[in-house]
C-alpha positions, -999 to +999 in steps of 0.1 A: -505+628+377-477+653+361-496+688+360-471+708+355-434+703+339-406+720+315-397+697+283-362+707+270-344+697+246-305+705+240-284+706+207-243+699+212-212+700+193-206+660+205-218+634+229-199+636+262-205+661+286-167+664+297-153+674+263-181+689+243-202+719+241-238+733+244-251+747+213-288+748+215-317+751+245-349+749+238-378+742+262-418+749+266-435+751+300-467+730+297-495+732+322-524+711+324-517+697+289-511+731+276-479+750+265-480+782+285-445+796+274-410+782+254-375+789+257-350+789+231-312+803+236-286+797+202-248+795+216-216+804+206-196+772+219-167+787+208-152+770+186-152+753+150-188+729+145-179+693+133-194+689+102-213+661+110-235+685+137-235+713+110-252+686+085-278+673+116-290+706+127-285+729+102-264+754+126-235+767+110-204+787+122-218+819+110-252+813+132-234+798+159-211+833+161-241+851+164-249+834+196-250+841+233-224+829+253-231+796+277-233+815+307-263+835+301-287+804+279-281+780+310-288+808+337-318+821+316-333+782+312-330+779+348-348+809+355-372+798+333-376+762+343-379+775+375-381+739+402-402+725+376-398+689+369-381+681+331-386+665+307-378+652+275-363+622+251-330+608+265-328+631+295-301+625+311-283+630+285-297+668+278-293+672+315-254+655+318-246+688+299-263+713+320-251+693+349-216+700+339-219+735+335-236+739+371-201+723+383-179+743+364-201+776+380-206+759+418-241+761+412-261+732+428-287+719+399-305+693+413-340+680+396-366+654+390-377+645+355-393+618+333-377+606+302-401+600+270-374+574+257-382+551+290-419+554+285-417+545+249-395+518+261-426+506+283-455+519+266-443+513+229-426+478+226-442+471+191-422+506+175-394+493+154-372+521+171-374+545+198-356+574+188-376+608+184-375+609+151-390+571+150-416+584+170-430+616+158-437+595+125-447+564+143-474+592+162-481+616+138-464+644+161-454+671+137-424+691+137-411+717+114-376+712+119-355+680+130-329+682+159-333+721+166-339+724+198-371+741+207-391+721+183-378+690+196-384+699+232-421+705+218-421+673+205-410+654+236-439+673+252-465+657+227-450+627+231-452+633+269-488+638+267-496+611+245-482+585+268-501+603+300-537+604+283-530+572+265-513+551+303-525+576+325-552+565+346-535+527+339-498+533+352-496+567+370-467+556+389-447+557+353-454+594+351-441+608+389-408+626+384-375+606+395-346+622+406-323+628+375-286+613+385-258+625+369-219+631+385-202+656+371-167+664+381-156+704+381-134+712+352-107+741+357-102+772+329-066+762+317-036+784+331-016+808+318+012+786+307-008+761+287-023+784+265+013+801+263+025+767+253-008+760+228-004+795+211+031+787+202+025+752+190+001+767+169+019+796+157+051+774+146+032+746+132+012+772+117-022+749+125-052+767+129-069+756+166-109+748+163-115+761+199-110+795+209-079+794+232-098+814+264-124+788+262-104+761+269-105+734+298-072+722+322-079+689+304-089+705+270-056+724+264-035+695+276-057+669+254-049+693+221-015+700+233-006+662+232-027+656+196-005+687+184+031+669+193+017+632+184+014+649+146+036+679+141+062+679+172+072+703+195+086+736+197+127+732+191+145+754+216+161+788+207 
C-alpha cells in the first residue's frame, strides 16, 4: 500500500507544455494518511495572463508580478518532493510541465506516481464526470478555493485516500506507483538576432508583445515573429 507520497497540483497560463507557462505549484507531503507538510510557489511566467486563466483562478497580472521566477518554484518542489512518489488529478499533465522545464535545465526528473483521475475512472464509473471539481462535490471533499494550486493538490490527496481506504485491501495493485512517461524535447533561449528582429517589429508596428522578450523560446520568438507579419507586415528597408 502507498505510505508515503507528494500530491501536487500545477496552475498554467495554457494547456501544452511546449508553448505555455507555469504559474502555480502547490503540493502536501502526506504520510500514513496524514498531511505532514505543503508546498506552494506563485510564478511570474512572464508575460501577459489570458483572460480566460485570470477568470479560472483568480491570478491576475499584478499577483503574478509579484511572483518567483520558474527556476527557483520547480527546484524548491523538487527539494521538497524529495524521490517521493506523486500524485494528483490528471498527472501527467501537471508533470508534462515540470518535465519540460527539467529539459530546458538538463536536469533528469524521472518519477513514479498515481493519477486520482484513473482511479476515479475505475473506482467511480457511476459519477456523471470525473473532473476534480465533479468529484469534491460528488465526495464531499472541501476546498476553499477552486483551481489554486495548493488547495487542489490537497484535494487530490483526499481523493487519494478515499479511493485507498475505500479499494484498498480489494485492489492494492491500483495504488503501486507507475512510472510517469512523458517526452519532452529541450527548447533553446532565442538568439540575439530574433529578439533584435521582434523588438523592431514591435517598435514599428507599435504592438505591445504579451511575453517578455528575454523569456522567449527559439520557437516562441519565431512563432510571434510569423503571427506579427501574417497581420501587420514587415519592417520596410531604410
Amino acid at each position: 500500500m502507498l505510505d508515503e507520497y507528494v500530491a501536487v497540483d500545477l496552475e498554467m497560463t495554457g494547456l501544452r507544455a511546449r508553448t505555455d507557462r507555469i504559474l502555480e505549484i502547490g503540493a502536501v507531503k502526506v504520510k500514513q494518511g496524514q498531511i505532514t507538510d505543503s508546498f506552494q510557489r506563485l510564478v511570474n511566467p512572464q508575460m501577459k495572463l489570458p483572460q480566460e486563466i485570470v477568470d479560472l483562478t483568480g491570478i491576475t497580472d499584478q499577483m503574478a508580478a509579484a511572483g518567483c521566477d520558474t527556476n527557483c518554484a520547480v527546484e524548491d518542489f523538487l527539494v521538497f518532493s524529495e524521490d517521493l512518489p506523486l500524485a494528483g488529478h490528471n498527472l501527467i499533465f501537471d508533470y508534462s510541465f515540470l518535465k519540460q522545464y527539467a529539459a530546458n535545465h538538463g536536469i533528469l526528473l524521472e518519477r513514479n506516481g498515481i493519477d486520482t483521475l484513473k482511479l476515479a475512472r475505475k473506482f467511480l464509473p457511476e459519477a456523471e464526470k470525473k473532473t476534480l471539481d465533479f468529484l469534491c462535490g460528488y465526495l464531499n471533499i472541501k476546498r476553499d478555493r477552486n483551481h489554486r494550486a495548493l488547495e487542489d493538490a490537497r484535494a487530490a490527496a483526499e481523493l487519494l485516500e478515499y479511493f485507498k481506504e475505500q479499494f484498498g485491501q480489494r485492489e492494492p495493485e491500483a495504488f503501486v506507483p507507475c512510472y510517469l512517461q512523458y517526452k519532452a524535447k529541450k527548447q533553446q533561449p532565442a538568439t540575439q538576432i530574433q529578439k533584435k528582429r521582434l523588438q523592431e517589429l514591435v517598435e514599428y508596428h507599435k504592438i505591445e508583445l504579451n511575453r517578455e522578450l528575454e523569456s522567449l523560446s527559439r520557437s516562441e520568438a519565431s512563432r510571434i515573429t510569423d503571427q506579427i507579419y501574417a497581420r501587420y507586415g514587415k519592417v520596410p528597408l531604410p
